[in-house]
C-alpha positions, 0 to 999 in steps of 0.5 A: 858128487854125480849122483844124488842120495837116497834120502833125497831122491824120495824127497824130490819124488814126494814133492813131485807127486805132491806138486802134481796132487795139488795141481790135480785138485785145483783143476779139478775144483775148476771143472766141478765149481759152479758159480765163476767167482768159486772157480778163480779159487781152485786153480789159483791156489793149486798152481801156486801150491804146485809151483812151490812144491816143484820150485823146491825140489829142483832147488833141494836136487840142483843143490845137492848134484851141484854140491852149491846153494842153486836159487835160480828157481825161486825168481820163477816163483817170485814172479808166479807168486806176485802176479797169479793173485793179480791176475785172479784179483783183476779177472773178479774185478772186471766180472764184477764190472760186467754184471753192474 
């Protein structure tokens, strides 16, 4: 089983496209938000939202082409998914603390 079907392939391209949508959007929201507390938002919710889309489709394709469950992707988004808030979360603390 080498090639994928149909079904699937549009599948992937979707979450692809949508993958980079979300990314699109988010950095957007970076360029056009004002105040710095509005920018941390955008972008930290649209690579998190991108990353998942992405995780997904490798998965679901590495999956099928392999013809095994593949989970390898999903430590990648574990490790985005804890430490991209943290990061946001530990940026706002410190602008906080230059503006007291």
């Amino acid at each position: 089983m080498n090639e994928l079907p149909l079904w699937a392939a549009i599948l992937v391209a979707a979450l692809l496209i949508l993958a980079g949508v979300v990314t699109l959007i988010g950095s957007v929201g970076l360029l056009r938000l004002q105040r710095f507390y509005e920018r941390m938002h955008a972008p930290t919710m649209g690579m998190t939202l991108g990353v998942f889309c992405v995780a997904l489709a490798s998965t679901l394709m590495a999956s099928l082409l392999q013809g095994r469950p593949i989970l390898h992707e999903w430590l990648i988004c574990l490790f985005l998914f804890i430490t991209a808030p943290v990061t946001a979360i530990l940026l706002m603390q410190s602008a906080i603390q230059r503006h007291e």
